[in-house]
C-alpha positions in Angstrom: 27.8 17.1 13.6 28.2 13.5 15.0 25.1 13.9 17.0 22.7 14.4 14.7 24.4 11.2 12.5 22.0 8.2 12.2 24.7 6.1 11.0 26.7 5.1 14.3 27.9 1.9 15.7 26.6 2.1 19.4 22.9 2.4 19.2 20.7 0.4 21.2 17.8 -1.5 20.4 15.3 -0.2 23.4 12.2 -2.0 24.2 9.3 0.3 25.3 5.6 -0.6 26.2 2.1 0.8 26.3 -0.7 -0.3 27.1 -2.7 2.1 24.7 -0.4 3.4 22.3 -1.0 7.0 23.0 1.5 9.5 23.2 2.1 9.6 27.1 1.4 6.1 28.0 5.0 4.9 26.8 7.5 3.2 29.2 10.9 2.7 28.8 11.8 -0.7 29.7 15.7 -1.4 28.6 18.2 -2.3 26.0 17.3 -5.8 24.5 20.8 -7.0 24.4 23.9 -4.9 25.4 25.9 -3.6 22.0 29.1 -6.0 23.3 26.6 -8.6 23.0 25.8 -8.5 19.3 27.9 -8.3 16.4 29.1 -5.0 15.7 27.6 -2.8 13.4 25.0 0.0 12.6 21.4 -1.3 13.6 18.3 -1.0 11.7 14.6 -2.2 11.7 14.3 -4.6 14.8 11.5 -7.3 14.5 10.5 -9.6 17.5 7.9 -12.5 17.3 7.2 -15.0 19.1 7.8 -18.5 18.6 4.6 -21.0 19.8 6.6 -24.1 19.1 10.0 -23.0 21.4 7.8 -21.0 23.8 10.3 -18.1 23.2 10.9 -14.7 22.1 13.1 -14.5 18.7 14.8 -11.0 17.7 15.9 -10.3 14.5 17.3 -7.2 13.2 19.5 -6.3 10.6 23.1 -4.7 11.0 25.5 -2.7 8.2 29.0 -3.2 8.4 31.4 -0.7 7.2 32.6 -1.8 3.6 31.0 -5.6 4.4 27.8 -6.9 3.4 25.4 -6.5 5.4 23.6 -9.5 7.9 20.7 -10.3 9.9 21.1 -10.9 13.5 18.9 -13.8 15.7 18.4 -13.8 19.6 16.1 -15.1 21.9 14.7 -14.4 25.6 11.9 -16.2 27.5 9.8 -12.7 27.8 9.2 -9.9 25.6 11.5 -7.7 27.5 14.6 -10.0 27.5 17.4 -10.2 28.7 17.9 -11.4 24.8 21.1 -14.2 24.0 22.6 -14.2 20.7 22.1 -17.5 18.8 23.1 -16.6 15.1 25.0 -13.7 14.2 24.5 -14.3 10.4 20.5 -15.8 9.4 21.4 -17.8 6.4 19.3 -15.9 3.6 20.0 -17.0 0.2 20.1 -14.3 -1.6 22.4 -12.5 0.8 22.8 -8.9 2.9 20.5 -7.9 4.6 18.3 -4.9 3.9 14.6 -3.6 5.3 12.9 -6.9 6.3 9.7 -8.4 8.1 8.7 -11.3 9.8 5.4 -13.6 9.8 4.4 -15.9 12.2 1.2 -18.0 10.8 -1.1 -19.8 12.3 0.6 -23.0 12.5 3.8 -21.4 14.2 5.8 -21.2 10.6 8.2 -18.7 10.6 9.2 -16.5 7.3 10.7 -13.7 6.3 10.1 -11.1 3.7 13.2 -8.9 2.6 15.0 -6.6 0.4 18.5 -7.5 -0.9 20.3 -5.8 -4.5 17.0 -4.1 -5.1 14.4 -7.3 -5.4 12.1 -8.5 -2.8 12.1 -11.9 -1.8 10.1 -14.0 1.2 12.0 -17.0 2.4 10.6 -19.7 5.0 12.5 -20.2 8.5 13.5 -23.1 10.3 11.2 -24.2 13.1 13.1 -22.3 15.7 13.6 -19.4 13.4 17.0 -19.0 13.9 18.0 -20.2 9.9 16.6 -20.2 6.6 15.0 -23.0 4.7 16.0 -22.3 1.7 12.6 -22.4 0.5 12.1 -19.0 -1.3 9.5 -16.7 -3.1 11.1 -13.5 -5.3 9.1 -10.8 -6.6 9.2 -9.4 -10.4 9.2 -5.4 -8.7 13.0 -3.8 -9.2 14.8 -0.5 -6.9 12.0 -1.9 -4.1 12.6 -1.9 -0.1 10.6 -1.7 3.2 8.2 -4.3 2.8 5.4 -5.8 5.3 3.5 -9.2 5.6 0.5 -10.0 7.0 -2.2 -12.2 6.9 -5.9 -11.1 7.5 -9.0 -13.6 6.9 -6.9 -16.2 5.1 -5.4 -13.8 2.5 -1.4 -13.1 2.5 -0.5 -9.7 2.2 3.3 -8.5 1.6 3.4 -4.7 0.7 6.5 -2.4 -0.3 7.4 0.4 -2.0 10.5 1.9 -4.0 13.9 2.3 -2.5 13.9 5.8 -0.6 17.2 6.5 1.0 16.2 8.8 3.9 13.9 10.4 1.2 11.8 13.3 2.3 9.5 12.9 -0.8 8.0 9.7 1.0 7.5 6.5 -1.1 4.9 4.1 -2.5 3.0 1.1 -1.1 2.5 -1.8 -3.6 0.2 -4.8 -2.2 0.5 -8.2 -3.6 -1.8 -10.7 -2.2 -1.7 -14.6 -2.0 -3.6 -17.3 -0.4 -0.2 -19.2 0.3 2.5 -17.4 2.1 5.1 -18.5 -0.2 3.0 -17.0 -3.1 2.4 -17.1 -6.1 1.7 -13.4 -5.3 -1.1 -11.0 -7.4 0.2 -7.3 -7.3 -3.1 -5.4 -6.6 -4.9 -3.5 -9.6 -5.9 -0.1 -8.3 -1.7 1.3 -7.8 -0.1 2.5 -5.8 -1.7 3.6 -3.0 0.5 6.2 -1.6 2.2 8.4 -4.5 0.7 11.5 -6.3 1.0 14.5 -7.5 3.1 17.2 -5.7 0.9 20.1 -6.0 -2.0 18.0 -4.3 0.2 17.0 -1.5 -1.3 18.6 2.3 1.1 21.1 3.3 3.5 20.5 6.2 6.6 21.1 7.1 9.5 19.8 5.6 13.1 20.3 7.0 14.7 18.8 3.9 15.5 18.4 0.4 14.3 15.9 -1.8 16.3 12.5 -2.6 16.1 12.5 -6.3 15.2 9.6 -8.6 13.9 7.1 -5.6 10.8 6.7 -3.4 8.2 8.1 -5.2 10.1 10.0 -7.7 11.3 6.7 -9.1 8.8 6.4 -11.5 7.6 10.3 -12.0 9.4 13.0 -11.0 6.6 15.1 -10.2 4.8 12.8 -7.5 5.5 12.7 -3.6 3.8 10.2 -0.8 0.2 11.8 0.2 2.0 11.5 3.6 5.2 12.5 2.9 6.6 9.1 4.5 8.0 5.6 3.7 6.7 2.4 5.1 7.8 1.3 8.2 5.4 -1.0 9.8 1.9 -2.1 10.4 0.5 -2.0 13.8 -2.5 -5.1 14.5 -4.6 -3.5 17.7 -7.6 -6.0 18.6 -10.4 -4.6 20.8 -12.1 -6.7 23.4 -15.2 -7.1 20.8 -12.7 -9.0 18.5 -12.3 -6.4 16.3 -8.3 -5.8 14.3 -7.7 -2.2 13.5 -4.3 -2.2 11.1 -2.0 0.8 11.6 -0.1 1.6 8.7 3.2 3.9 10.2 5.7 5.4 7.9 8.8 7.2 8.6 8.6 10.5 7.7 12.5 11.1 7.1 14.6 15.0 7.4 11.4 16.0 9.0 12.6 16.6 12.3 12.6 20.4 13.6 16.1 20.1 14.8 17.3 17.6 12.2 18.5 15.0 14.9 17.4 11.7 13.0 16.1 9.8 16.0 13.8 12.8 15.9 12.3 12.7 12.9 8.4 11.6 13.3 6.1 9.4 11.6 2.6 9.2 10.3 0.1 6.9 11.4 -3.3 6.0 9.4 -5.7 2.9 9.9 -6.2 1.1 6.5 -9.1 0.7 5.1 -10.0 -2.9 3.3 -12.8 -4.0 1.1 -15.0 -6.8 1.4 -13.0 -7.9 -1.5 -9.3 -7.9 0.6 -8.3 -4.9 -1.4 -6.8 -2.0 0.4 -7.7 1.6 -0.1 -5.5 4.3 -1.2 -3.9 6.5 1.9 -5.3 10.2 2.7 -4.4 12.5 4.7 -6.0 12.8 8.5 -4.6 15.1 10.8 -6.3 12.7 13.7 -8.0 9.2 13.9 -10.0 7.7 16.8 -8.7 4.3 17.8 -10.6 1.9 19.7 -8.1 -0.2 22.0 
């Protein structure tokens, strides 16, 4: 049934705000750029930054084209809320394609970009406007790996991803490498994975779907599944007015939706836990966390 299809060529890329993140404190403000705007193709895992050196608002996002590699996608807008204007339909990444990605802005105003192409991770630095790539890149030794993060927290650089997971309903892993130069060399943290382990101690909930075999966490052991039954998505930075940065871990919890409409399906949120040491604990399961906005 088309409806319930993921894969379609029209979607748009919706900006909402909250002030609070809660549940019913969402407003819909638009569509970042109309679909006869942008190259055409199916849409996945938009990123906006912003730029301190051009003063503006730089969205990237990453398109699949039937039978076509696929590309990353740059436009800009002078607020958060757009109108965004296509400036580069095709962000020169060496290595090609364009799969799950991130961006990171440091403190300097230095673009880069972290990003998944033929089953390798790589981070590459932008130009100063980040419309381009440098050139200058970073790959990681980890094979069959996607949906990756980067961050930087108290002077450490932190890229995390996990194995590929195709819509999986097992959920995947979360590897952290860590750095004290964004274009590494990188330290792959020694305590795991953080996310994947054994089915039978996996929380019950329910599952609408069938397992994707051989990827996410299966990849490595057939017998383990995500604590929380989700793949990485993104991480959320919420500072109080003490000064204080929560980090939101979210995953996509995929063929989870009661009615099996993909844009339905939920995710899981969980604040991560770091040691005086810049390690990150391994996820649990919480049915409910306080947050302090």
């Amino acid at each position: 049934m088309e409806s319930k299809c993921g894969f379609q060529m029209n979607h748009n890329i919706s900006i909402w705000t909250s002030p609070n993140l809660t549940s019913e404190s969402w407003i819909y403000v638009g569509n970042a750029i109309n679909v006869s705007d942008r190259p055409a193709g199916v849409v996945f895992r938009p990123h906006l930054v912003y730029n301190p050196k051009t003063k503006l608002y730089v969205l990237i996002w990453n398109y699949m084209r039937w039978n076509l590699p696929s590309l990353y996608a740059v436009a800009i807008a002078e607020k958060p809320d757009g109108p965004f204007r296509l400036v580069n339909p095709a962000l020169n990444v060496s290595r090609g394609g364009g799969g799950d990605f991130d961006i990171l802005v440091d403190d300097d105003g230095t673009g880069y970009i972290v990003y998944s192409q033929n089953y390798y991770m790589g981070i590459e630095q932008l130009t100063p406007d980040f419309y381009y790539s440098t050139g200058k890149s970073y790959i990681f030794e980890e094979y069959f790996v996607e949906a990756p993060i980067f961050l930087k927290r108290n002077n450490m650089y932190y890229v995390l991803f996990g194995w590929c997971c195709c819509y999986c309903m097992q959920g995947s892993g979360i590897l952290v490498h860590t750095s004290k130069n964004p274009m590494g060399p990188y330290t792959l943290q020694t305590n795991g994975d953080l996310a994947c382990i054994t089915t039978s101690d996996v929380k019950s909930t329910f599952v609408n779907g069938l397992p994707t075999p051989n990827q996410g966490c299966e990849f490595h052991n057939m017998n383990t599944t995500s604590i929380v039954r989700s793949q990485q998505n993104y991480i959320i930075k919420v500072t109080n007015s003490s000064g204080y940065t929560t980090y939101v871990w979210t995953g996509d919890r995929w063929q989870q939706a009661p009615d099996r409409i993909k844009g339905h399906e939920p995710q899981y949120w969980t604040p991560l836990k770091f040691y005086d040491n810049g390690t990150i604990d391994k996820l649990k399961w919480i049915d409910e966390f306080v947050l302090d906005v």
